[in-house]
Phi, psi and omega in degrees: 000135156316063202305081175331289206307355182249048174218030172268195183290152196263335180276007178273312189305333174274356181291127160267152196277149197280120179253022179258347172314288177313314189301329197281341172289293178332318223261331180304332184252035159249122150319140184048027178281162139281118176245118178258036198261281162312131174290145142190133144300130169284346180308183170260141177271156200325123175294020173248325158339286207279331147323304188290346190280306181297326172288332175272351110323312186281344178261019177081018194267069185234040178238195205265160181272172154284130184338311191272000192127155165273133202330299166325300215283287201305324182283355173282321206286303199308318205260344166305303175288314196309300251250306198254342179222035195020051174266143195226104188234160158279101153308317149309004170195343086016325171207149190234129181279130186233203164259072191068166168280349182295337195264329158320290172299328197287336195267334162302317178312283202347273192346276172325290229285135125313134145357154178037354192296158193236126180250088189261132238237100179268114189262163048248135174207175199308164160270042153286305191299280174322332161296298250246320193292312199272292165310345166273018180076009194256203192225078186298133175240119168294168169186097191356042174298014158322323193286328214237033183084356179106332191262169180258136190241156174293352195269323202299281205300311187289312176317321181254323169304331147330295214251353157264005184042220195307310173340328203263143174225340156228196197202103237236132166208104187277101179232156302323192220228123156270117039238038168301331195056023204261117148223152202289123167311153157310339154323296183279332175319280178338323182282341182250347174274331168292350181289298155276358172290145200067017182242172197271046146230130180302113150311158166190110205275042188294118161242062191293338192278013230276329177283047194205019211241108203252325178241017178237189164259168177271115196243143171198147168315323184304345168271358202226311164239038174341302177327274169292000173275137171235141194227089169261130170187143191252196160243020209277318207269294186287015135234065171027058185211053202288299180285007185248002165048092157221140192202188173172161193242140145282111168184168184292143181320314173316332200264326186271006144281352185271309182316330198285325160339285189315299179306343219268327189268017179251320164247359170067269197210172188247153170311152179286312191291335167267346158293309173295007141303301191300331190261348161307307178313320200272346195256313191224046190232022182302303189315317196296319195301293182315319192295320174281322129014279183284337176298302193295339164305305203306332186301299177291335224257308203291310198261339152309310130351297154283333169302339183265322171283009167258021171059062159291145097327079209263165165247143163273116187258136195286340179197199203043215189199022179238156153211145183284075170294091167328143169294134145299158168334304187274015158251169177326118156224046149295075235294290195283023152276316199301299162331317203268340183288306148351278201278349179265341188268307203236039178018047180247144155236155182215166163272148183284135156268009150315310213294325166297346187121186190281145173087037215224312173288140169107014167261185162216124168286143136292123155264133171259003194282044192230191177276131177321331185284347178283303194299343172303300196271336166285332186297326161304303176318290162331297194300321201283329197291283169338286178302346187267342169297325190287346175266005168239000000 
C-alpha cells in the first residue's frame, strides 16, 4: 500500500497544528477545571443580533450571497470605520466579507506572498500567521519583542528591514495584540510606517481587538499608509460572535480584487442570513460593546491584581482580554510542562506562552473572557497551587 501523505505539499508536514486549540480539548476532560485557556467571550450574543438572523431565515434569505459581501452588511462595515475611526473605504470595491478574520488573514498572506517572500511576524502573537506564511510558500520571520515591551520598535523593524531587504513583502501588525493585551499608540504606528511607506511592503493588519481597546486610543497603519495597508477585521470578540464566522478585508480597490480571488475560490460567499445579523450588529450594537466592555475592565483589573500578588510579572494589558504573566521563580519554567501541572494539580488552565512564538517562553497567557465568579475561584485555586509550591 501506498502511504499517500508523503506525496503531499511537503511543508504541511512542518505546519503546526493550533496548540492552544489542542490543550483547551485536553484540558475539557478534567473534571471541574477552569479554564483561562480560549479567547471566546462568555456573553450571548446580542438578542437583536440573533433576532435578525431568525428573520433572514424565516424570510428565505438562505441562497448564496454576493461574492463580496451583501450590500447592506458593506455599507455597515464602511460607515462603522468612518463613523468610530475615521478609516474611509468604498463599499462596492474596497472591503471584502470573509470567514472570520482567520480566513481573512489567510487569504491576505495567499494573495501577497510570493516563493521566497519573507513576511515578518512580530512575536509573541496568536499562532496563525506563521503557519499561513509557510503554506502560502513564503518565509516567515519571527520577530522577538520580548525586550522592547511586547512591541515592535522602530530600531527592531529597521534591523530586518536590513538584513532581509527586498525580500520582505509585509509586516503583521497585531493591535491590540493577543496574546499581550499591549497596544500601539498612533504615534508609534506613524513611526514604524515611515519605515516602509513607498516601498513595495504590506502592513497587514489583524484589529480583530480594535473595540477591546479600553486605555488607549484607536491607532492603525490604515491612517498613515491606507495605500499599503489590508486591514482585517470582524465581529466574533466585540459582539460575542465567535461561531457565526464574520469578519472582513480592507484595501485600496485593485489589492481587494486579487484578494477577492483567493476568497471567492476557497470559499464562495459567507452566509446571507449571518450577514444581515451582522450588519444588524454593526448599526445597533454599541450598548451591548460598552456593556460588555466594562466587564472585561473589572475582569482584567480583578485577576491582575491577583497575579502580581502570588508574583506573576503581567504586562498591563490595554486591550483585548488576555494578560501575559511571567513564571515565577518558584515554579516550574517550562511554561509547556508547567501548563500540564496546572491543569491536573490545582485545576486551573492557561496557555504556555511558547505557543506564541519567539519571546514567549517562561509566560502564561491568562483569558479574562470568562465570569468574575471562574476568574475568583480560579485565582484561589492558583494562590493555594503557589504557596504550596514556595513551601516545599
Amino acid at each position: 500500500m501506498i502511504e499517500m501523505s508523503n506525496y503531499m505539499r511537503k511543508v504541511l508536514k512542518e505546519v503546526p497544528t493550533l496548540k492552544v486549540f489542542d490543550f483547551s480539548q485536553y484540558v475539557s476532560k478534567i473534571p471541574g477545571i477552569i479554564k483561562f485557556t480560549i479567547g471566546e467571550p462568555d456573553f450571548d450574543t446580542p438578542e437583536n443580533v440573533k433576532a435578525a438572523a431568525i428573520k433572514s431565515i424565516e424570510h428565505n434569505r438562505t441562497h448564496y450571497a454576493p461574492q463580496r459581501g451583501a450590500a447592506g452588511l458593506l455599507q455597515a462595515i464602511s460607515t462603522t470605520l468612518a463613523k468610530k475611526y475615521d478609516l474611509h473605504y468604498d463599499p462596492a470595491t474596497e472591503i471584502l466579507v470573509t470567514n472570520g478574520v482567520t480566513e481573512g488573514i489567510s487569504s491576505a498572506i495567499t494573495a501577497v506572498t510570493n516563493p521566497g517572500d519573507v513576511i515578518l511576524v512580530p512575536t509573541p502573537t496568536f499562532s496563525i500567521y506563521t503557519p499561513d506564511v509557510m503554506i502560502a510558500g513564503g518565509t516567515p520571520i519571527e520577530v522577538d519583542t520580548s525586550k522592547t515591551g511586547f512591541k515592535l520598535t522602530p530600531a527592531l523593524l529597521q534591523e530586518y528591514l536590513d538584513k532581509y531587504g527586498e525580500r520582505v513583502k509585509a509586516v503583521i501588525f497585531v493591535n491590540p495584540s493577543n496574546p499581550t493585551g499591549v497596544a500601539y499608540s498612533q504615534a508609534e504606528m506613524n513611526d514604524l510606517a515611515a519605515l516602509i511607506k513607498g516601498k513595495p511592503i504590506f502592513a497587514i493588519c489583524d484589529e480583530i481587538y480594535s473595540e477591546l481597546n479600553y486605555d488607549g486610543e484607536y491607532s492603525s497603519m490604515a491612517k498613515v499608509i491606507p495605500d499599503q495597508t489590508i486591514l482585517a477585521n470582524g465581529l466574533s470578540k466585540s459582539y460575542a460572535m465567535t461561531g457565526w464566522r464574520i469578519g472582513y478585508l480592507c484595501a485600496p480597490a485593485k489589492v481587494t480584487d486579487l484578494l477577492f480571488k483567493v476568497h471567492a475560490f476557497a470559499v464562495t460567499d459567507i452566509a446571507t442570513f449571518v450577514q444581515d445579523a451582522a450588519e444588524v450588529a454593526l448599526r445597533d450594537g454599541d450598548k451591548a460593546t460598552k456593556e460588555m466592555d466594562a466587564q472585561y475592565v473589572k475582569r482584567r483589573d480583578y485577576m491582575y491584581q491577583r497575579l502580581t500578588a502570588m508574583g506573576f510579572k503581567c504586562t498591563q494589558p490595554m486591550g483585548a482580554f488576555y494578560i501575559f504573566a511571567k513564571i515565577p521563580p518558584f515554579l516550574d519554567q517550562d511554561d509547556s510542562k508547567l501548563i500540564y501541572q496546572l491543569a491536573n494539580e490545582a485545576k486551573v488552565a492557561v496557555t504556555a506562552g511558547s505557543n506564541f512564538g519567539k519571546g514567549g517562553e517562561g509566560y502564561l497567557r491568562f483569558s479574562y473572557a470568562t465570569s468574575l465568579d471562574q476568574i475568583k475561584e480560579g485565582m484561589d485555586r492558583l494562590a493555594r497551587f503557589c504557596t504550596e509550591a514556595q513551601n516545599k
